[in-house]
C-alpha positions as CSV (number, residue, x, y, z in Angstrom):
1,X,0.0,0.0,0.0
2,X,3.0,2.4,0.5
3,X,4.3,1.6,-2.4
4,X,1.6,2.8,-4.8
5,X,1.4,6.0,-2.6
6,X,4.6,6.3,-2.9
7,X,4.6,6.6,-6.6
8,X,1.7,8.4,-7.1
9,X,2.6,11.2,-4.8
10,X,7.1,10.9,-6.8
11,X,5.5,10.5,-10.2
12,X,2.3,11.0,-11.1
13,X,1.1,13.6,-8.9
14,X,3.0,16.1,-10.9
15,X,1.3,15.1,-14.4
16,X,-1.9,16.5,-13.9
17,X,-3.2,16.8,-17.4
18,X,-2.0,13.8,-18.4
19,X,-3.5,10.4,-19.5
20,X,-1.7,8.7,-16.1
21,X,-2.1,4.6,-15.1
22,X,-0.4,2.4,-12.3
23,X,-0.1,-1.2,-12.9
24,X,0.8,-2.5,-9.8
25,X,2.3,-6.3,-10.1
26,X,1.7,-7.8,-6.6
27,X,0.6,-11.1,-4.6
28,X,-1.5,-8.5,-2.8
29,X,-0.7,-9.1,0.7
30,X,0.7,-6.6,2.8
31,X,2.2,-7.4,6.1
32,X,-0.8,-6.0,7.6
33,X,-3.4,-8.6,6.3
34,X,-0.8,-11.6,7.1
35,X,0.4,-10.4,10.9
36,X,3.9,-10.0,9.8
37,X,6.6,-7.5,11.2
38,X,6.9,-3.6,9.1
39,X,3.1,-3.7,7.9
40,X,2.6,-0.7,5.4
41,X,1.9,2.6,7.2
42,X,-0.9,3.8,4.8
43,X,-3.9,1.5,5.9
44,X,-6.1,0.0,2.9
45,X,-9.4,2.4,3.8
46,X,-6.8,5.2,2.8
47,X,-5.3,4.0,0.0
48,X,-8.8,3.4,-1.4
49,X,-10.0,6.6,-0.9
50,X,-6.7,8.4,-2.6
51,X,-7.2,5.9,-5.6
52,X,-10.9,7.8,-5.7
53,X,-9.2,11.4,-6.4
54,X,-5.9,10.3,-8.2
55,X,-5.7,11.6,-11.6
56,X,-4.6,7.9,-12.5
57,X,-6.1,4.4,-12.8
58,X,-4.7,2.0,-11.2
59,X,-4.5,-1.8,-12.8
60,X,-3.8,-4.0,-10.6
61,X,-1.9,-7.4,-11.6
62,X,-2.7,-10.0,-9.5
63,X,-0.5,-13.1,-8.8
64,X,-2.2,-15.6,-7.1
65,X,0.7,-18.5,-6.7
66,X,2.8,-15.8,-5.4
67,X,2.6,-17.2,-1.6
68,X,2.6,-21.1,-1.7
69,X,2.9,-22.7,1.9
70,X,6.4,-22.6,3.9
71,X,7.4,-20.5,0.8
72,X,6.0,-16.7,1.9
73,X,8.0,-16.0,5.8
74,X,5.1,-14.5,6.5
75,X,2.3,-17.1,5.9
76,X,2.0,-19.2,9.2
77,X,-1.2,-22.2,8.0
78,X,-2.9,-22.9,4.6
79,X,-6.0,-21.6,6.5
80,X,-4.1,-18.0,7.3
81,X,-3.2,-18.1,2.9
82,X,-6.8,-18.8,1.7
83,X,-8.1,-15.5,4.0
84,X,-5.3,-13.4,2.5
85,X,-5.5,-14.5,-0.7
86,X,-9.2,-13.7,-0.6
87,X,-8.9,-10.6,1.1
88,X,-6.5,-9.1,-0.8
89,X,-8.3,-10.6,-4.5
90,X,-10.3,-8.3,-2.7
91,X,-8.7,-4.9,-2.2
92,X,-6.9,-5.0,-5.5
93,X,-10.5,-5.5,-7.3
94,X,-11.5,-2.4,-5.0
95,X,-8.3,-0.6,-5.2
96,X,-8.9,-0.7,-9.8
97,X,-12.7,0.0,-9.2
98,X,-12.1,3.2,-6.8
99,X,-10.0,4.2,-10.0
100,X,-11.5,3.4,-12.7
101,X,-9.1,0.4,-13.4
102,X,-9.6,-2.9,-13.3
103,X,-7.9,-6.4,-11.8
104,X,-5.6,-8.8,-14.0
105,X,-5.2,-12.2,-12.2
106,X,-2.2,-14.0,-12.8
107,X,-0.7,-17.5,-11.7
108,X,2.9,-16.3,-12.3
109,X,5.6,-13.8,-13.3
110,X,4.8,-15.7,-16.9
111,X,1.2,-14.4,-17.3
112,X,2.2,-10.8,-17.4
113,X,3.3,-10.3,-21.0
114,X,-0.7,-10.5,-22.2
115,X,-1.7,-8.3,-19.7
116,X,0.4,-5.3,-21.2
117,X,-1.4,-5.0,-24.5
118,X,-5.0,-5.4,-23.2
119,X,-3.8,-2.3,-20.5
120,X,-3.0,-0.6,-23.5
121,X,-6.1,-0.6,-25.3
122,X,-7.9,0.0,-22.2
123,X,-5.6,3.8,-22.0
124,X,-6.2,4.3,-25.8
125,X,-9.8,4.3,-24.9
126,X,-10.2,6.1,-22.0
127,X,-12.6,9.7,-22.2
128,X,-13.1,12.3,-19.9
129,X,-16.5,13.3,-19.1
130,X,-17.1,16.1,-17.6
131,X,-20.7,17.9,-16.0
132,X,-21.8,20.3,-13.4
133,X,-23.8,18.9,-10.9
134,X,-27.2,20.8,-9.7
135,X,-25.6,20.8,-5.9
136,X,-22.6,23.4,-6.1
137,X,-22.0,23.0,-2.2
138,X,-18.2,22.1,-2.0
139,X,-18.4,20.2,1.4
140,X,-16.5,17.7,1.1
141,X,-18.9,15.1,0.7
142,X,-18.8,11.8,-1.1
143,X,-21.0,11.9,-4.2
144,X,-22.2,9.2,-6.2
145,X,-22.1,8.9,-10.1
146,X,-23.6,6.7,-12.3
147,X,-22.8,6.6,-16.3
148,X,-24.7,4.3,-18.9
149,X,-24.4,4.1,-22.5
150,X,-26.8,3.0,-25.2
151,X,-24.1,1.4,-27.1
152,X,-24.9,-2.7,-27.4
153,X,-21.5,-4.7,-26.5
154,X,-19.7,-1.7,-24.7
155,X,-18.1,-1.2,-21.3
156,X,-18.1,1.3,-19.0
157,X,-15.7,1.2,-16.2
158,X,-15.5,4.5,-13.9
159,X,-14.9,6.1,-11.2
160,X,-17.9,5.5,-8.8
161,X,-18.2,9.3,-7.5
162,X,-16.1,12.3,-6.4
163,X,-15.6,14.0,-3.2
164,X,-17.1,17.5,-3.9
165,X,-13.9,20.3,-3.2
């Protein structure tokens, strides 16, 4: 989780206007999930919120063989690996959908190379929609969006709101 703050906040940050993505290559766990000593200092609840107001998606590739039993020093039972795993399938598929992104699983280091090219397409696609909403109270508040298309056979994958500043 520090790591994706961490180069948002170095790289991306400072590229406003630009079309910006994170593809974050990862088993998922952080020590935090697992019990293990240095967990990440940005908790998940924060990370998920940034992801909502960075000017980035964020594609998360996740390898799921990445932790096998007696291989990851910080998995302790096969019960403590199937919670992780699922819990952090989950916060990557929450992590892309607070962006805009969306989740690539992987079984290994070997699935990557498709995953590249389908990313691509995805950021040779992307528009920017913009619209003024009828409540022009800059509170601070969480609002919810919803966009549809007519279009048969097309996907829309967005942000699900904005915090109104």
């Amino acid at each position: 989780f520090d790591i994706v703050t961490l180069a948002y906040a170095q790289e991306l940050r400072q590229l406003p206007g630009e079309r910006n993505a994170l593809i974050v290559i990862s088993d998922g766990l952080d020590n935090r999930i697992t019990g293990g000593s240095g967990p990440s200092t940005v908790k998940f609840s924060r990370l998920e919120r940034m992801a909502q107001e960075m000017n980035a998606i964020i594609y998360p590739v996740l390898l799921l063989s990445a932790s096998e039993p007696g291989r990851g020093r910080f998995v302790r039972s096969a019960v403590l690996i199937g919670q992780a795993r699922r819990q952090a399938a989950r916060q990557m598929r929450d992590l892309a959908a607070a962006s805009g992104g969306r989740l690539f699983p992987g079984q290994s280091i070997e699935d990557l190379e498709p995953v590249f090219p389908l990313i691509e397409a995805e950021l040779r696609s992307v528009y920017t929609l913009g619209y003024y909403p009828e409540n022009q109270d800059l509170d601070g508040s969480w609002r919810t969006i919803e966009i549809s298309v007519d279009r048969p056979n097309l996907t829309v994958r967005a942000r699900p709101g904005y915090y109104a500043r």
